[in-house]
N, C-alpha and C positions, 0 to 999 in steps of 0.2 A: 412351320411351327404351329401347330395342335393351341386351340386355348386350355386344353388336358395339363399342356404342358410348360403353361405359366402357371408361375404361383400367382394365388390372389393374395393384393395386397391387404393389410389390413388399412380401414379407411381411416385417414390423419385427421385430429381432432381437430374441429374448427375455431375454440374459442382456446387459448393455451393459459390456464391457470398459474401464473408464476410463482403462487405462493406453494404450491402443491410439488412444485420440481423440486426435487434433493440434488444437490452440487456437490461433485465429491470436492475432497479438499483443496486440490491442483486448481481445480476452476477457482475456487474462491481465491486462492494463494493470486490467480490472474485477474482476478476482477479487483484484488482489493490494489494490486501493481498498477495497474492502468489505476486507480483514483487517487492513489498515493502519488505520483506524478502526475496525476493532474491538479492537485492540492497544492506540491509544490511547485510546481508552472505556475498556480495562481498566484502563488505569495510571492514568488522571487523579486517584483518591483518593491512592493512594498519593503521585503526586508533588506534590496538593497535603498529603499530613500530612508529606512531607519537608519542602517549603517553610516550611510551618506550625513545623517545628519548628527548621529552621535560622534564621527569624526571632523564633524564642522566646526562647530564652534564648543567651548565648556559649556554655553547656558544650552544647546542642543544636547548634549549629553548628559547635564543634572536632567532636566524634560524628561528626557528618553528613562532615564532610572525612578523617576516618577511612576513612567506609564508601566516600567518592568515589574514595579513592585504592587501591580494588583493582581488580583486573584485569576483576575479573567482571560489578563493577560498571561501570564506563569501558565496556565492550561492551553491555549494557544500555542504556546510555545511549546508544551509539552506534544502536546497532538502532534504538530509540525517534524517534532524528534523522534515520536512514533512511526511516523511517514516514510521520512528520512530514510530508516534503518528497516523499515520493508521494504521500501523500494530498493535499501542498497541491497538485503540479500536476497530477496526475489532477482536482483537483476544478475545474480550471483549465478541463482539457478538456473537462470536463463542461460546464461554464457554457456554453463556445463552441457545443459541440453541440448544447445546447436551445436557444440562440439565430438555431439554424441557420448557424454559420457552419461548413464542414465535415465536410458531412454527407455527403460522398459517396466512395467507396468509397478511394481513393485517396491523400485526404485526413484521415481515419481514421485511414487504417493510419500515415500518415507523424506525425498529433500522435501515436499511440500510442509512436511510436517517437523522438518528440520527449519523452514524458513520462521514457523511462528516462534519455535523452540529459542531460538536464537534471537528475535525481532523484537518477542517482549517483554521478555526479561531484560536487552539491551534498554529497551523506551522507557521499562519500567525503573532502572538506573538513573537513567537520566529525567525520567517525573520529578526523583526524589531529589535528587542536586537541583533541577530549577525551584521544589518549592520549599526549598530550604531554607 
């Protein structure tokens, strides 16, 4: 083989500006899946020793309605319920995807764009019942 008859490459940028990369929708749909479980992996002790303790005793459970009824917590909880219901239908479209339904380019992009369709208008439901 001829060097005629390699392409030359073009040379790979050395420093990679992350702010400058455009993510089509599918990558974001998967970056925000992976943080949305990892969010909820962080919190799961925590909100089982709430559980744990709002079924413990009544004066744990008045406590706990205390701490529910602030503000910072209600948004906590809200974000948590946003998580929740991406991760659940992100992991929706996952299943599809290894199942091969959807795998083509077009198709993709529209469950990607069904996942948020669906995600936040659920989270945003449930915003409004916890800050009620």
């Amino acid at each position: 083989m001829t060097t005629s008859s390699v392409k030359a490459a073009r040379p790979r940028p050395k420093h990679l500006d992350l702010t400058k990369i455009r993510l089509p929708l599918p990558g974001w749909v998967s970056i925000m899946h992976r943080i949305s479980g990892a969010a909820l992996f962080l919190a799961l002790p925590l909100l089982l020793w709430l559980l744990d303790m709002s079924l413990g005793t009544e004066v744990g459970f008045d406590a706990l309605a205390g701490v529910f009824g602030q503000w910072w917590m209600k948004l906590i909880l809200a974000g948590l319920g946003w998580a929740y219901l991406h991760h659940f239908c992100a992991g929706v479209r996952y299943l599809l995807l290894d199942m091969h339904k959807g795998v083509d380019l077009a198709s993709a992009r529209a469950s990607a764009a069904a996942v948020y369709f669906v995600s936040v208008p659920l989270a945003a439901l449930v915003a409004w019942r916890v800050f009620l």
